[in-house]
RORO-233439 format. One line per 5 residues: number of its first residue (from 1); their letters; for each residue x, y, z negated of C-alpha. Coordinates in Angstrom, 2 decimals, decimal comma, m for minus. Example, Ala and Ser with C-alpha at 12.3 -4.5 7.8 and 13.67 -1.06 7.14 Angstrom:
BEGIN
1 = as = 12,30:m4,50:m7,80 | 13,67:m1,06:m7,14
This chain:
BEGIN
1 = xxxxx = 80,87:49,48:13,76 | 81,60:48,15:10,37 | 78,57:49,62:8,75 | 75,99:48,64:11,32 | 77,42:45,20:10,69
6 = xxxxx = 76,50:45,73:7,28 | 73,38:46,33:7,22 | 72,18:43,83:9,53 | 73,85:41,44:6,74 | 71,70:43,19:3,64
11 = xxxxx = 68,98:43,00:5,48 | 69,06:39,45:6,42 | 69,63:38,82:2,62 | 66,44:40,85:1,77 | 64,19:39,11:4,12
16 = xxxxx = 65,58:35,42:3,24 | 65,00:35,88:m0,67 | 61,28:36,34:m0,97 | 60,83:33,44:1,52 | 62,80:31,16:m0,62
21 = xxxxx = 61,10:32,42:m3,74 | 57,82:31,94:m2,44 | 58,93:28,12:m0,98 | 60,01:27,49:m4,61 | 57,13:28,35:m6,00
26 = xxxxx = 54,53:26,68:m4,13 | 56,40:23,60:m3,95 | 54,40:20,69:m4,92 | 55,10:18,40:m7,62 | 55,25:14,85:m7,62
31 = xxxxx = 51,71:14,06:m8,70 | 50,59:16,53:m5,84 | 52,59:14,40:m3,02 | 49,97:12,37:m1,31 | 48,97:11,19:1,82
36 = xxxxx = 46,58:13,25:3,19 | 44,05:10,26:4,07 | 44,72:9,10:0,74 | 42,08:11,27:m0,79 | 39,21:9,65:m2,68
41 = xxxxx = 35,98:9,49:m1,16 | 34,34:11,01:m3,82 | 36,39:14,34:m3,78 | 35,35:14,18:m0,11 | 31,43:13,27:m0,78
46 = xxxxx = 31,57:16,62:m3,39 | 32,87:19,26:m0,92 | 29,73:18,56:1,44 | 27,20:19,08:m1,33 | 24,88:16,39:m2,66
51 = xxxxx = 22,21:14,61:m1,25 | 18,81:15,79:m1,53 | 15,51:14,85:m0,06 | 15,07:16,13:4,03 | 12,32:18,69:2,74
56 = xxxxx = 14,92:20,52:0,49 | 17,98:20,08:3,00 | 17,27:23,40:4,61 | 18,97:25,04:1,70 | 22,32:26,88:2,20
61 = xxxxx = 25,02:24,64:1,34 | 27,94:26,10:m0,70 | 31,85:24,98:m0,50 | 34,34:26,35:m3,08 | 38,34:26,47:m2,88
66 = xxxxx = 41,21:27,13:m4,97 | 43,74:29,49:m3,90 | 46,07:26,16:m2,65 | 43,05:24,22:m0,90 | 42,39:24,78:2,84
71 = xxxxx = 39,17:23,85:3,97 | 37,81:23,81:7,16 | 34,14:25,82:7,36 | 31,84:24,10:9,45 | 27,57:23,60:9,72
76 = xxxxx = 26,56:20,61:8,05 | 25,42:18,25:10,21 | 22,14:16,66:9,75 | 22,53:12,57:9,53 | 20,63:11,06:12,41
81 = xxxxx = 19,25:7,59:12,19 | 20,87:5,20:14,41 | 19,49:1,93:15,65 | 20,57:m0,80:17,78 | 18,13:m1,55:19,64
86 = xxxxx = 20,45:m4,40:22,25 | 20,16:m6,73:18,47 | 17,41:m8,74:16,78 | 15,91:m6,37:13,63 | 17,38:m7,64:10,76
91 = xxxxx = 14,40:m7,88:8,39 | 10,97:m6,43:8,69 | 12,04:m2,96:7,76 | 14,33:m2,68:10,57 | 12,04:m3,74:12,93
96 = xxxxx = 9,59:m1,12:11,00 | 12,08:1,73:11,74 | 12,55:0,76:15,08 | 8,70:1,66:16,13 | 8,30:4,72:14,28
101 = xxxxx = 6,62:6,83:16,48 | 5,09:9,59:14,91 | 6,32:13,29:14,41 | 8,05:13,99:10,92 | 6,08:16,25:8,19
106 = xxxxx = 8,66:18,69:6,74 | 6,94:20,24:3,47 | 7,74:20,75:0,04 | 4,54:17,95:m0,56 | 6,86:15,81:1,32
111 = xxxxx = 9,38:15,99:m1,20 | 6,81:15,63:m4,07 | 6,15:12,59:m3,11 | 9,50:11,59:m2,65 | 10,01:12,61:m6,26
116 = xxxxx = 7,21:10,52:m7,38 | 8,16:7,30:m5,86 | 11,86:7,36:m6,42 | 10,90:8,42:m10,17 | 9,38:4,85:m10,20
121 = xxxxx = 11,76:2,26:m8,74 | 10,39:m0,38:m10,79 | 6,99:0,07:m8,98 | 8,20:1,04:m5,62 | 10,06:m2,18:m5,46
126 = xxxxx = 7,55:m4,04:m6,74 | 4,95:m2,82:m4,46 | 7,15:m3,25:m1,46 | 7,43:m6,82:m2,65 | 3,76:m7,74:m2,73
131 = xxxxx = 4,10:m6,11:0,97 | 5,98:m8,37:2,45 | 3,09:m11,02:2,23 | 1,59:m8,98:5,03 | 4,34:m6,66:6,39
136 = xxxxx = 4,72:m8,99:9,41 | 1,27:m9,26:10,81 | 0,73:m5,78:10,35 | 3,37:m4,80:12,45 | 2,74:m7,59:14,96
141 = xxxxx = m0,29:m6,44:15,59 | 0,78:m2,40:15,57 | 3,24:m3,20:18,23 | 0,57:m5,03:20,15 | m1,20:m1,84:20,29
146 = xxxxx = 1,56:0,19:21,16 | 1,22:2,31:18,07 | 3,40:3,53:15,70 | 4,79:1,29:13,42 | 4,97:3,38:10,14
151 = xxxxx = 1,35:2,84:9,77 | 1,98:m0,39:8,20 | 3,41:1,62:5,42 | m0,39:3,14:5,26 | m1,81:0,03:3,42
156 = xxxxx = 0,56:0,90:0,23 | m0,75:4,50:0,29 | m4,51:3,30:0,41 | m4,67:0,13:m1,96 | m0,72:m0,39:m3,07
161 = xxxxx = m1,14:m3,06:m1,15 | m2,82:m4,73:m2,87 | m5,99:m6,92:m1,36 | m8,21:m6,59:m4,07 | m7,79:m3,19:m4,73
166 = xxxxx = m11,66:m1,78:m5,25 | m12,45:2,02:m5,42 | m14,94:4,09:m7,58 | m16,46:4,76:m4,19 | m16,76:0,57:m3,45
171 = xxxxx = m13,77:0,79:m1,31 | m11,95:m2,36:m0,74 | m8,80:m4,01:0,34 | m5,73:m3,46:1,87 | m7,42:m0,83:3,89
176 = xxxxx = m9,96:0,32:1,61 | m13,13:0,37:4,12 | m16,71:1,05:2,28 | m19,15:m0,85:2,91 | m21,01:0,90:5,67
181 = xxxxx = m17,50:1,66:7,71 | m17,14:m2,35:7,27 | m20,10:m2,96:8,66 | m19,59:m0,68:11,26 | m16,53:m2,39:12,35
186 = xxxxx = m18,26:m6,07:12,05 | m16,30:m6,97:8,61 | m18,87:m9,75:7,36 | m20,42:m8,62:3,89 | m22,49:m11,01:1,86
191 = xxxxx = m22,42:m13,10:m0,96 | m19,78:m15,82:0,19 | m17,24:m13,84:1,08 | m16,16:m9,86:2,42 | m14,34:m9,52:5,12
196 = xxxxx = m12,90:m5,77:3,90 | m10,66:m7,98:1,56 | m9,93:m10,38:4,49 | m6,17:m9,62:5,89 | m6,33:m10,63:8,94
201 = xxxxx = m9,94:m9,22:9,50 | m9,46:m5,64:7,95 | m5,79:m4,98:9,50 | m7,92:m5,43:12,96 | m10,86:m3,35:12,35
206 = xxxxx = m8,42:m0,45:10,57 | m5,97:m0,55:13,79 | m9,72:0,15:15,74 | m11,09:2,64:13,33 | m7,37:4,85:13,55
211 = xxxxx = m7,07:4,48:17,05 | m10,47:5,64:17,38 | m9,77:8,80:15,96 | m6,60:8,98:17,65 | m8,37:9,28:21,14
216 = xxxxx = m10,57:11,87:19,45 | m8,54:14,20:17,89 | m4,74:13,75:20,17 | m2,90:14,01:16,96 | m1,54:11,28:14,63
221 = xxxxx = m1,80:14,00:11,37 | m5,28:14,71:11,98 | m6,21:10,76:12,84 | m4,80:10,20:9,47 | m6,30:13,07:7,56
226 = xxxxx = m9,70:11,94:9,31 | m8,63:8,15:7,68 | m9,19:9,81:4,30 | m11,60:12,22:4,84 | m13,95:11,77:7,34
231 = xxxxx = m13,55:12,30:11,40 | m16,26:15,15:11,22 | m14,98:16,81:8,27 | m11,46:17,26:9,56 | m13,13:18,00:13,24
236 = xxxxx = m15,41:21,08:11,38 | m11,59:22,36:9,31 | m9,78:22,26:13,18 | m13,32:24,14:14,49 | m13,03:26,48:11,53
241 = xxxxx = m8,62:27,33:12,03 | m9,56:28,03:15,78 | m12,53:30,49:14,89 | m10,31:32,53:13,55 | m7,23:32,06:15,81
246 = xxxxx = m5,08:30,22:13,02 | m3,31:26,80:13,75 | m5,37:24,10:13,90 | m2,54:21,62:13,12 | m2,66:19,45:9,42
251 = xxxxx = m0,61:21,28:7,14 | m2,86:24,21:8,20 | m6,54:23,37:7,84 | m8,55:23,97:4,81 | m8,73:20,51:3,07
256 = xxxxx = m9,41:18,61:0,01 | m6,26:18,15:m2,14 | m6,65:14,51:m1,76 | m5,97:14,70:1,67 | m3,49:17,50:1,78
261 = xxxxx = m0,98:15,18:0,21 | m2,75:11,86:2,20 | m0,01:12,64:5,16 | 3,05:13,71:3,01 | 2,55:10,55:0,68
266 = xxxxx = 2,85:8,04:4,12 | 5,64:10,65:5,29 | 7,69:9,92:1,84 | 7,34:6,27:2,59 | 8,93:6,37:5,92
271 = xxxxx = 11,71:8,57:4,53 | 12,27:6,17:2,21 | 12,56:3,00:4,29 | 13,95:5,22:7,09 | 17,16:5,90:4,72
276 = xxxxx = 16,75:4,12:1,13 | 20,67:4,15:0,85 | 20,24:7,89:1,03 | 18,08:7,87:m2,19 | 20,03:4,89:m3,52
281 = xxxxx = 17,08:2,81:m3,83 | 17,66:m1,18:m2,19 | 14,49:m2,02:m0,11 | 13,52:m5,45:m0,95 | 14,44:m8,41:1,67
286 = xxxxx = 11,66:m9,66:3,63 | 12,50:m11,61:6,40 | 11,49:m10,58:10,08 | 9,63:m13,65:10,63 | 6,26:m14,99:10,45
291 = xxxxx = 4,77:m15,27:6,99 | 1,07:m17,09:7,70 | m0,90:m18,95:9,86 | m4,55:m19,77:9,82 | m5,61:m23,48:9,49
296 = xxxxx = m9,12:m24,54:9,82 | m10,62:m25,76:6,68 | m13,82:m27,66:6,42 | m17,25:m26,49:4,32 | m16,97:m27,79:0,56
301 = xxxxx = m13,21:m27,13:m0,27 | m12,47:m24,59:m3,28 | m9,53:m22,25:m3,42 | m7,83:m23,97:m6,62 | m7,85:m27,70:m4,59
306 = xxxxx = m6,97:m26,25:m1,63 | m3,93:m23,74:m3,40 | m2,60:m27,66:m4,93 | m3,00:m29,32:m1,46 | m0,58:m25,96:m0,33
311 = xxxxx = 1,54:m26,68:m3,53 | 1,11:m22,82:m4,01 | 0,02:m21,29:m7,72 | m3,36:m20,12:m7,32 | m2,66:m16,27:m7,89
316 = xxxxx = m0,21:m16,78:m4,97 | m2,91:m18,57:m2,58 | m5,93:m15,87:m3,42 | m3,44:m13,14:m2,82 | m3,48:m14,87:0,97
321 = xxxxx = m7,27:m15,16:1,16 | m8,90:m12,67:m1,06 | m11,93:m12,54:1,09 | m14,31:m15,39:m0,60 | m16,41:m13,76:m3,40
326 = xxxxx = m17,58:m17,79:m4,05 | m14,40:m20,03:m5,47 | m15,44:m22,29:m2,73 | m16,18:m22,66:1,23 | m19,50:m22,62:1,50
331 = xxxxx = m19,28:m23,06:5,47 | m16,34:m24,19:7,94 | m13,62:m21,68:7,61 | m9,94:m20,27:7,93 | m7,61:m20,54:5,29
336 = xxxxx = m4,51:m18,52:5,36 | m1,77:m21,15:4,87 | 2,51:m19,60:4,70 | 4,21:m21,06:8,25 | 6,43:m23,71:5,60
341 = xxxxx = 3,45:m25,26:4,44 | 0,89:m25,70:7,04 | 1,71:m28,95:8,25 | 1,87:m30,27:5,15 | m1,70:m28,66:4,21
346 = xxxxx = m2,92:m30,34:7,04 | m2,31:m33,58:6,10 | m3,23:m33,33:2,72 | m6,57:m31,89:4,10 | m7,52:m34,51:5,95
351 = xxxxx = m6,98:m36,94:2,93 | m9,07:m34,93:0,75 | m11,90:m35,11:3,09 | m12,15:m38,55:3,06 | m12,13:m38,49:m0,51
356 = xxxxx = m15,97:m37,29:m0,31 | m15,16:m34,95:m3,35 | m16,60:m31,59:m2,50 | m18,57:m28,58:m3,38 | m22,16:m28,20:m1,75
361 = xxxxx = m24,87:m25,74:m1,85 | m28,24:m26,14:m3,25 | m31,94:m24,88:m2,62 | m33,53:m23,82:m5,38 | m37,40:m25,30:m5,56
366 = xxxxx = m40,35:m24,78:m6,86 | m39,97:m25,44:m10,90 | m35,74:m25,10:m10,75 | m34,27:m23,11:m13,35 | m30,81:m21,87:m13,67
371 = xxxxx = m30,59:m23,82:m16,73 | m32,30:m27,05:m15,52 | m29,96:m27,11:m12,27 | m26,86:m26,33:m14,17 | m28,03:m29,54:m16,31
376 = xxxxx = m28,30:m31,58:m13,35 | m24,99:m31,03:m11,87 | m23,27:m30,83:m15,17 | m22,54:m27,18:m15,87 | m22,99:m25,11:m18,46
381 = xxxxx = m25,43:m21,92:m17,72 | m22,49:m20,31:m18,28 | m20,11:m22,33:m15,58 | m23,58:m21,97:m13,11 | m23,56:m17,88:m13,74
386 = xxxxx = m19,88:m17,76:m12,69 | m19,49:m19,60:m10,04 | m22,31:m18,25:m7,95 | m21,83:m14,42:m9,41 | m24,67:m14,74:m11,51
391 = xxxxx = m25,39:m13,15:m14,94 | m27,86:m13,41:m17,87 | m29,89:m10,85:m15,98 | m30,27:m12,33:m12,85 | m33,43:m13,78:m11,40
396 = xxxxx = m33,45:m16,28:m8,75 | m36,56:m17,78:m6,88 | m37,25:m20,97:m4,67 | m35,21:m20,85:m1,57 | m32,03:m19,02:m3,42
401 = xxxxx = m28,68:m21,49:m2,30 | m26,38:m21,96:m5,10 | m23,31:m23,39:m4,99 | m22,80:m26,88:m7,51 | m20,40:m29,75:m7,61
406 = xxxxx = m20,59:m32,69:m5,91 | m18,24:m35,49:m7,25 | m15,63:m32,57:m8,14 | m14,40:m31,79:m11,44 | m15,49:m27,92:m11,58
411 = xxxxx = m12,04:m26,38:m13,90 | m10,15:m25,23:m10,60 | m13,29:m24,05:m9,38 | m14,03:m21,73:m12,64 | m10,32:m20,86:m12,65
416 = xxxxx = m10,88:m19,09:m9,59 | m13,60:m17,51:m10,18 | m11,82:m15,74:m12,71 | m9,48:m14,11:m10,28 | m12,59:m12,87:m8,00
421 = xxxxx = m13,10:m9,51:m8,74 | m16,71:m9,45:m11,02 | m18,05:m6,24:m8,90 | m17,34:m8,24:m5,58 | m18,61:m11,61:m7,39
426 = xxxxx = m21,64:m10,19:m8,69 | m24,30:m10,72:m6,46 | m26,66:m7,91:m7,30 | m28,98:m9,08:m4,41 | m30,68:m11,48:m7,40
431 = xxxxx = m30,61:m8,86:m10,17 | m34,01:m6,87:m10,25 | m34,10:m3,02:m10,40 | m35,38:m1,23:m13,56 | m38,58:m0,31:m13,82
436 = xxxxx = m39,93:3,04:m14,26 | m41,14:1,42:m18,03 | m37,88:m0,05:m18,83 | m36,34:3,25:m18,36 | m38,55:4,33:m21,28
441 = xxxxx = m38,04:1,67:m23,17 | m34,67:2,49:m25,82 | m33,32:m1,46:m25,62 | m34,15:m1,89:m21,60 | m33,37:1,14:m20,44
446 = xxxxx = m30,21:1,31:m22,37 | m29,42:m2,13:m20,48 | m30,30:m0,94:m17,12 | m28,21:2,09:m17,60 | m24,99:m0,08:m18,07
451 = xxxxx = m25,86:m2,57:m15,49 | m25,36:0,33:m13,14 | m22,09:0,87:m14,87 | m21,43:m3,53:m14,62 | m21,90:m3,11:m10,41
456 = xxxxx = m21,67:0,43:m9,30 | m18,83:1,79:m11,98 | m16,17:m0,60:m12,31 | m13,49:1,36:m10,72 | m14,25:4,43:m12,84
461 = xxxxx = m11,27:4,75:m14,61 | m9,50:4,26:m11,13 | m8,01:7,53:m11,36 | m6,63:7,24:m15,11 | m5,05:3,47:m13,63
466 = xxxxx = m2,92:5,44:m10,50 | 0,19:5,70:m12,53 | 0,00:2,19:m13,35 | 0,39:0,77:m9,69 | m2,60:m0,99:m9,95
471 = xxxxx = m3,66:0,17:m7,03 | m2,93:3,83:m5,52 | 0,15:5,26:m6,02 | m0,45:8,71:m7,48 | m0,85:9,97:m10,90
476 = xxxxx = m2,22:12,88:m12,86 | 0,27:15,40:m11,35 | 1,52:13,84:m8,21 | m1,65:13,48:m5,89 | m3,26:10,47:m5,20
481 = xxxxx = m5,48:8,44:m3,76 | m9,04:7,45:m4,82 | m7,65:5,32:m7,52 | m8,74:1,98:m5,68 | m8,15:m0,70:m8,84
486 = xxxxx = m8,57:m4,58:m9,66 | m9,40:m4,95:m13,12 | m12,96:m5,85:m13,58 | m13,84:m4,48:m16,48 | m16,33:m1,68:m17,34
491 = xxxxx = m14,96:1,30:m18,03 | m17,54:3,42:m19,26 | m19,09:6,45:m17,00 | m18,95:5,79:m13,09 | m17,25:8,67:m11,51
496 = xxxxx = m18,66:10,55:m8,57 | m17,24:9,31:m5,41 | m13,88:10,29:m4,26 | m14,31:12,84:m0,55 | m12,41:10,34:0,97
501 = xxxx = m14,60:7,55:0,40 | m17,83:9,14:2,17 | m16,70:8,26:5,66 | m15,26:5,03:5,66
């Protein structure tokens, strides 16, 4: 009995000492001894990978432990965007989010773009900014509609958002219409003013034109690649995919590569207001509340009296109504006027009208020169030539209307002027074609060659300008758009119009 006893003690012995040893061993030290919740956030934020873009989060993501860490292996779970939809929106990009309506683009393009913007915070931010002007009535109106709300977003794709954004192709404005897709959609084009630059009047005919296109072709993608390239172009690619039994969805049609990245560019844009804390960029505040009205101005008025009657700097006012190509009303109109100021404006108004200072327009006669009227109103040729978009070349006749001073001190006047871009200014209507002669003649024909470049060509060097956020947001690598621009300056050869361009 004794040595059964025995045993059962050695071996009691032999189990408890590698237990012990082991316990010993692995026993933690002080600065181990922690609360488990105590851990930082950041040790936390490592073990579940970084963030990247939603185009590259399809990638495998890795976890690594030491021999003492336990971790527990699990799927990573995609972060979904919650809203609360029983609360006001708390600024204009909330409200944005809260109407997005159209089905995500998942492509490498996607994140491209994303690159490209987040690679240029300075711009994004700024852009986003000049935005907000507009962000509300753009929306209002999209929710009107019933249609999805990331298309205000569109406006930065097509012109930065910028209203006096003109393309090589004579795009212009926030939406960048041509001029035969404004006319089409009743945007007024003359002289006195262009309703493509108009905000109020170009966010209603682009809302018609995309819904429009909507109906035809069922698909958001396509409505938008048929924005930038033409309705018939993109309904001959869809034709072409179902010929030969391939997909006839966007990221599978035959396309330029303009509009290839035309959808991932607006798709990078709602990532990024979707989740900017995800890309650590800070959207901008603009507030979820009305920005403008419209107040009713009478004929006579120019922009620079009426931006000091709206106590507003005059940059700040034209960015408001960038529709008048004259720096003055030639006819009863709308001015856009922010909600804070409009009573005020109106009161102000009415005293200047009984002032009897004004701006009128004048019928050339028989025997008027530019030079002889300009002398009777007290301009300069020069002062004549810019307000009325005229140049040396131009040739008026007896019934042209010009617009001169009457009892007003012209300065504002020509300081606005300035700001009107010179191809939208100029009105060509006056200046007289070359002649078959003058093309044969070295000094005329070399000045009817650049007076094509003067009116035609101003936005040739669009594309070179992208990067600068002057207008479209793309640059030499990233794609972009048809590098719609402000600057009025010639820039030496016109370029050939951007695809795009030919159907709107």
């Amino acid at each position: 009995m004794a040595i059964p006893l025995l045993r059962i003690f050695l071996l009691v012995i032999a189990l408890a000492a590698p237990a012990s040893s082991a316990t010993a061993e692995d026993a933690p030290t002080p600065e181990t001894l922690a609360p488990v919740d105590a851990a930082p956030a950041e040790a936390t934020t490592q073990s579940l990978g970084s963030l990247r873009p939603p185009s590259a989060a399809r990638a495998a993501e890795g976890l690594a432990a030491s021999r003492s860490q336990v971790l527990e292996l699990r799927d990573p779970v995609p972060r979904v965007l919650t809203l609360d939809l029983t609360r006001d929106a708390n600024d204009i990009w909330d409200r944005i989010r809260r109407g997005f309506g159209m089905p995500d683009l998942d492509t490498e393009a996607v994140a491209e773009q994303q690159l490209f913007y987040l690679n240029r915070p300075g711009f994004l931010k700024k852009v986003f900014e000049r935005g907000g002007r507009y962000l509300y009535h753009i929306v209002d109106e999209l929710e009107r509609r019933g249609m999805p709300t990331e298309l205000a977003l569109l406006p930065m794709v097509e012109s930065s958002y910028n209203p006096m954004a003109y393309s090589r192709a004579r795009a212009s404005g926030l939406w960048q219409f041509i001029p035969s897709t404004g006319r089409n959609y009743n945007l007024t084009q003359d002289k006195w003013v262009d309703e493509r630059r108009d905000v109020i009047a170009s966010t209603n005919a682009a809302l018609d034109y995309l819904q429009t296109i909507y109906e035809m072709h069922g698909d958001w993608h396509l409505a938008l690649a048929s924005y930038n390239w033409g309705e018939g172009a993109v309904g001959r690619a869809v034709q072409r995919n179902l010929a030969k039994g391939l997909p006839a969805e966007y990221s599978q049609l035959r396309m330029p590569e303009e509009t290839r990245n035309y959808v991932p560019k607006l798709q990078a844009l709602k990532n990024i207001v979707a989740q900017p804390e995800l890309f650590h960029f800070e959207l901008p505040y603009v507030p979820n509340t009305r920005h403008f009205v419209t107040v009713t101005a009478p004929a006579g008025i120019d922009l620079a009296t009426a931006a000091r009657l709206a106590e507003m700097p005059l940059d700040e006012f034209i960015a408001l109504n960038p529709s008048y190509n004259r720096p003055a009303i030639a006819q009863a109109n709308s001015l856009v006027i922010p909600v804070d100021r409009a009573e005020r404006f109106r009161a102000r108004l009415a005293e200047h009208e009984s002032s009897g200072k004004q701006w009128r327009t004048y019928e050339m006669r028989r025997g008027d020169t530019l030079a002889s009227v300009a002398r009777d109103f007290g301009l300069s040729v020069s002062e004549l030539h810019q307000i009325n978009g005229l140049d040396a070349r131009s040739r008026v006749s007896p019934g042209y209307t010009l617009l001169v001073p009457n009892g007003v001190e012209p300065d504002g006047a020509i300081a606005a002027a300035r700001m009107i871009p010179r191809n939208a200014a100029l009105d060509t209507s006056t200046i007289p074609s070359a002649s078959t002669a003058d093309k044969k003649d070295g000094r005329k024909g070399a000045q009817a060659k650049d007076s094509g470049k003067t009116r035609a060509g101003k936005a040739s060097a669009g594309s070179r300008n992208r990067a600068t956020g002057k207008a479209s947001s793309g640059s030499a690598k990233a794609p972009a758009k048809s590098g719609a621009r402000v600057a009025p300056k010639a820039s030496g050869k016109s370029a050939k119009p951007a695809q795009k361009n030919q159907k709107r």
